[in-house]
VOKEPA-852057 format. One record per residue (C-alpha): residue number from 0; residue in one letter; x, y, z. Coordinates in nm, 4 decimals. Each point is the difference from the previous one (the first is absolute). Layout:
BEGIN
NODE   nr  rest        c1        c2        c3
NODE  NUM     a         X         Y         Z
...
//
This chain:
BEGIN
NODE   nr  rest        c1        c2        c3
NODE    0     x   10.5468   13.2129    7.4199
NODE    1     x    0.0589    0.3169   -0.2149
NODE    2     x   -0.0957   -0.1907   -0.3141
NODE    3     x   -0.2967   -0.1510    0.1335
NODE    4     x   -0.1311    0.3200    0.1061
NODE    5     x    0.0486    0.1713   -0.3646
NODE    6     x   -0.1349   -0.3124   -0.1472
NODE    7     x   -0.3477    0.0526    0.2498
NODE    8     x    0.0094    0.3771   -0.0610
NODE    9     x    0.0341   -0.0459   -0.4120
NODE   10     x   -0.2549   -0.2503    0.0241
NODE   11     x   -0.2120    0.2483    0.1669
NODE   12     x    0.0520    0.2139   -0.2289
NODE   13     x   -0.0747   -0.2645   -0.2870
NODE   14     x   -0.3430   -0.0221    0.1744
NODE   15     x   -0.0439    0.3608    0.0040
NODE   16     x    0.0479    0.0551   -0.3887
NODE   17     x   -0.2329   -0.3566   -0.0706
NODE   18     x   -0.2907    0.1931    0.1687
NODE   19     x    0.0893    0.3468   -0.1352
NODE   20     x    0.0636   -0.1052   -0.3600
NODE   21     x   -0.3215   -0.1306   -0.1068
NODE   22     x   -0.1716    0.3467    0.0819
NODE   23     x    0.1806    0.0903   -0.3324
NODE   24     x   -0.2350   -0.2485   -0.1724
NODE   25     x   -0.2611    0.2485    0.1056
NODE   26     x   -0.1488   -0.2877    0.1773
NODE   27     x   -0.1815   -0.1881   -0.3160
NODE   28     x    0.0300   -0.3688    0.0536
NODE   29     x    0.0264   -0.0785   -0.3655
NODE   30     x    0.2889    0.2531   -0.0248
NODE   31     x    0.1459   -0.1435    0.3015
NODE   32     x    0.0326   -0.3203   -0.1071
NODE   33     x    0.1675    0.0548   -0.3177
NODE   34     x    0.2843    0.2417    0.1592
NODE   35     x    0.0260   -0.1913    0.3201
NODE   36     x    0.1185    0.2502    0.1720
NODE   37     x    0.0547   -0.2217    0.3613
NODE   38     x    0.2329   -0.2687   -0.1738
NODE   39     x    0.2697    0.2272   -0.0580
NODE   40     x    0.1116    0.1138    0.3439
NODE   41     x   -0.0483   -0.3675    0.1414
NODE   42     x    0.2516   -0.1312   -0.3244
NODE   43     x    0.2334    0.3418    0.1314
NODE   44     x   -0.0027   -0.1571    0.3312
NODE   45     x    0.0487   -0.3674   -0.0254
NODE   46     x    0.2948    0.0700   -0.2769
NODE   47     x    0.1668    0.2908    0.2922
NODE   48     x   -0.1326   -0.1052    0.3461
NODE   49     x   -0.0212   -0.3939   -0.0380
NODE   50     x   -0.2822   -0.2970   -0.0586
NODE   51     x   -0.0930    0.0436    0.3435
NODE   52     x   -0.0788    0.3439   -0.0530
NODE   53     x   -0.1667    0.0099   -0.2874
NODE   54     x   -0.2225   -0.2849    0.0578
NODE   55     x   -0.1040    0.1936    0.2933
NODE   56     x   -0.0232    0.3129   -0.1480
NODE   57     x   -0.2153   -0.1878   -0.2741
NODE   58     x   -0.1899   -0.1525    0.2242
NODE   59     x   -0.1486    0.3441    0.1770
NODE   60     x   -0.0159    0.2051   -0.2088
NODE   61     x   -0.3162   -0.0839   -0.2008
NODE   62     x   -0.1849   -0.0789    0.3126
NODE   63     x    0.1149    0.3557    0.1304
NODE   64     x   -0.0874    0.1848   -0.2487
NODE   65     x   -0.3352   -0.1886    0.0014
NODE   66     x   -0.0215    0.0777    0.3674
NODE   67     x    0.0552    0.3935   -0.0552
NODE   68     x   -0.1610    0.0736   -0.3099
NODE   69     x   -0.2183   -0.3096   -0.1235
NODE   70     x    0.2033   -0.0422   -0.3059
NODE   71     x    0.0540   -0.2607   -0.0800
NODE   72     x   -0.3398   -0.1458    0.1322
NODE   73     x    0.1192   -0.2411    0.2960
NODE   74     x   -0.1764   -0.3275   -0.1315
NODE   75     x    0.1187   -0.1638   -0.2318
NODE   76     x    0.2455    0.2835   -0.1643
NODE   77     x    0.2028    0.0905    0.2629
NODE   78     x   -0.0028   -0.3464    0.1492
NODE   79     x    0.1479   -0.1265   -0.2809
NODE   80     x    0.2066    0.2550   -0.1009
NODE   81     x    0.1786   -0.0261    0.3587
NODE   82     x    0.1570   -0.3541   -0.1144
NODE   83     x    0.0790    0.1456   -0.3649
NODE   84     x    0.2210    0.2739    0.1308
NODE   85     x    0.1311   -0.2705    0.3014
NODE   86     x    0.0741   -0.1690   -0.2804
NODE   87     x    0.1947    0.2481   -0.1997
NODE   88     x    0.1670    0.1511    0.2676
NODE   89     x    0.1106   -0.3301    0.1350
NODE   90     x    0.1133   -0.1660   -0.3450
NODE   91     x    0.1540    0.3257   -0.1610
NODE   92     x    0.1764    0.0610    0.3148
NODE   93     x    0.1109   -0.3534    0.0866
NODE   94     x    0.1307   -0.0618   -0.3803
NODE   95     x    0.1847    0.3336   -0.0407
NODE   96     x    0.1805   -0.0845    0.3537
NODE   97     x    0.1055   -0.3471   -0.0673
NODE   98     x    0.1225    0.1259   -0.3282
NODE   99     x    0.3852   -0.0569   -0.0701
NODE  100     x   -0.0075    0.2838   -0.2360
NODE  101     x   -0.1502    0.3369    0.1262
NODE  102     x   -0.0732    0.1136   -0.3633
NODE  103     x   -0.3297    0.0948   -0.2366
NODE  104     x   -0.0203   -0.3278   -0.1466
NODE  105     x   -0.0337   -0.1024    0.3843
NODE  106     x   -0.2489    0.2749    0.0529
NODE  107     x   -0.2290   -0.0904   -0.3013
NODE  108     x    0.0098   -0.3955    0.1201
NODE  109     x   -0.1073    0.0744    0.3364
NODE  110     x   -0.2752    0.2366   -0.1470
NODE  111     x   -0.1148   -0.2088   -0.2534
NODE  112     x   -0.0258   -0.3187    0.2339
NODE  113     x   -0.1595    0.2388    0.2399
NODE  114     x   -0.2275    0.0916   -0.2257
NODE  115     x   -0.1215   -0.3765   -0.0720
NODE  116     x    0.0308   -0.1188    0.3558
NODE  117     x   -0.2255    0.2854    0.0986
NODE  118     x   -0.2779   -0.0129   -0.2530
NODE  119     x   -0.0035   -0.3862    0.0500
NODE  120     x   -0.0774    0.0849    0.3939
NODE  121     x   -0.2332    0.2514   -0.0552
NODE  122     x   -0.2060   -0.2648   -0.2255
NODE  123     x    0.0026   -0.2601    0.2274
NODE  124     x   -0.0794    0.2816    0.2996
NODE  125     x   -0.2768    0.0970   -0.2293
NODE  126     x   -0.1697   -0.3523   -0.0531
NODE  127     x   -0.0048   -0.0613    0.3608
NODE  128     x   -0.1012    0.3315    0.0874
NODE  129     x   -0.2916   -0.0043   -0.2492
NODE  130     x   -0.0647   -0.3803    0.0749
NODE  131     x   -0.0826    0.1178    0.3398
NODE  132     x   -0.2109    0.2447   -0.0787
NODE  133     x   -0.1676   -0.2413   -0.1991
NODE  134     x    0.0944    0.1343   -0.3621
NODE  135     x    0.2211   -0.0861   -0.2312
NODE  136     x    0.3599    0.0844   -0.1619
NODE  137     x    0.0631   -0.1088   -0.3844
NODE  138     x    0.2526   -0.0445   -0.2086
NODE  139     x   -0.1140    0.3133   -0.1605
NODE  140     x   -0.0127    0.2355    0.2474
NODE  141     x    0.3318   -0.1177    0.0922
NODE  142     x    0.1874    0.1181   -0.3246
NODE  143     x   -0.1903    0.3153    0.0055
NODE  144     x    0.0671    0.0942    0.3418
NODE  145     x    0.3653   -0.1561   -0.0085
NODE  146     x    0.1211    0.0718   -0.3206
NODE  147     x   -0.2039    0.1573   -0.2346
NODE  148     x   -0.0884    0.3356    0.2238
NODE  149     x    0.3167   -0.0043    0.1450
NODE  150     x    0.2474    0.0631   -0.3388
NODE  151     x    0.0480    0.3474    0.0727
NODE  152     x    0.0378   -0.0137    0.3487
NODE  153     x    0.2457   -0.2930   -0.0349
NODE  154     x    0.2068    0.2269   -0.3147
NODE  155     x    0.0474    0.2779    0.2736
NODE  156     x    0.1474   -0.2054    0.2280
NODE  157     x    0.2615   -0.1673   -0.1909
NODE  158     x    0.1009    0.3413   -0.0808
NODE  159     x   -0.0375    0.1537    0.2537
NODE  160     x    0.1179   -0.2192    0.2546
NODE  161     x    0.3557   -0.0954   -0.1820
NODE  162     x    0.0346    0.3867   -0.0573
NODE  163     x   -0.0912    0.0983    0.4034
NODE  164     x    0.2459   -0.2765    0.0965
NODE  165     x    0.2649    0.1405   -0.1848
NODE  166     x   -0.0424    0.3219    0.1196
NODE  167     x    0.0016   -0.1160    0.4037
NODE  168     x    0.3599   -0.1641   -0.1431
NODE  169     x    0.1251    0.3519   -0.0241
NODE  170     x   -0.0955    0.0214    0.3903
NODE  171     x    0.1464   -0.2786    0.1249
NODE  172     x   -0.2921   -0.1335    0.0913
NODE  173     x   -0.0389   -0.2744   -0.1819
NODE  174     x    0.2564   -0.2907   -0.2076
NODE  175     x   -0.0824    0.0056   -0.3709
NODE  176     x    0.2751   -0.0127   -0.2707
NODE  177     x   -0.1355    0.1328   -0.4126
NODE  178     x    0.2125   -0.3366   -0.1125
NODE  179     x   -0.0995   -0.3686    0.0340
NODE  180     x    0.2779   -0.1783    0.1533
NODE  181     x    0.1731    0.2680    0.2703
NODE  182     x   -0.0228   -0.1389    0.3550
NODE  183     x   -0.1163    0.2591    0.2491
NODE  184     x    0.1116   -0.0766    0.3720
NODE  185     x   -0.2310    0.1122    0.2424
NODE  186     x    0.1222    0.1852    0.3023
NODE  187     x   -0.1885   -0.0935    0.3507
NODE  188     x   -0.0190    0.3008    0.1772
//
């Protein structure tokens, strides 16, 4: 019960940061979407809370923050982006967990699968979406909006991420070994 309730209240807090953190962006979409600024506390929180509550955290957080301040716009962006950061927060999380090893080369798989799964979701999100709406999604607009806008966005986090996680390892908080190959056991209290 005590775990469950710091795993709702971190997630909260997740949340919290993914709406606060763009505002740093200064609000300019194009900016935005390089830094991506709402991926990285939705990776934090499927790696420390769980899948289940980063995929959940992922999943509200665009459409909150759409909700409060209209950015990003509801249809299609923050539709879509809703089942990217599911995505993430669900595949990061799941991989790190089931993860024999609790180390960085652990970490950087479960990002970097993430990372695919995610932008492979939010294409297929954005197809339908757009399909819908009776436009269309191509190949191009794909690798601009999935890869080729994102590069610095996706450098910060695999620095930053790795480097945060090691530094909630100092807490406690969280089961991450610097070397590949030492097990972690993790405690259930």
């Amino acid at each position: 019960m005590r775990k469950t309730t710091q795993k709702i209240t971190l997630s909260a807090m997740f949340i919290a940061i993914g709406i606060v953190l763009p505002f740093f962006t200064g609000q300019i979409r194009q900016i935005g979407s390089m830094l991506l600024p709402m991926h990285l506390p939705v990776f934090l929180c499927g790696l420390i809370c769980g899948w289940q509550y980063g995929a959940a955290a992922g999943f509200i957080l665009p459409l909150l923050r759409s909700f409060l301040f209209g950015m990003p716009p509801m249809y299609p962006m923050a539709a879509a982006m809703s089942f990217e950061l599911a995505t993430y927060g669900l595949v990061a999380g799941l991989m790190y967990q089931r993860s024999h090893w609790k180390c960085i080369l652990a970490l950087y798989r479960s990002l970097i699968t993430a990372m695919v799964a995610g932008r492979i979701v939010w294409g297929i999100a954005e197809i339908i979406l757009l399909g819908i709406a009776g436009s269309t999604f191509t190949w191009k607009m794909f690798i601009s909006g999935a890869l080729l806008n994102a590069i610095p966005g996706i450098i910060i986090q695999l620095i930053l991420i790795p480097g945060i996680m090691l530094a909630l390892k100092r807490t406690g908080l969280v089961p991450l070994n610097k070397k590949t190959g030492e097990q972690v056991e993790l405690s259930e209290n």
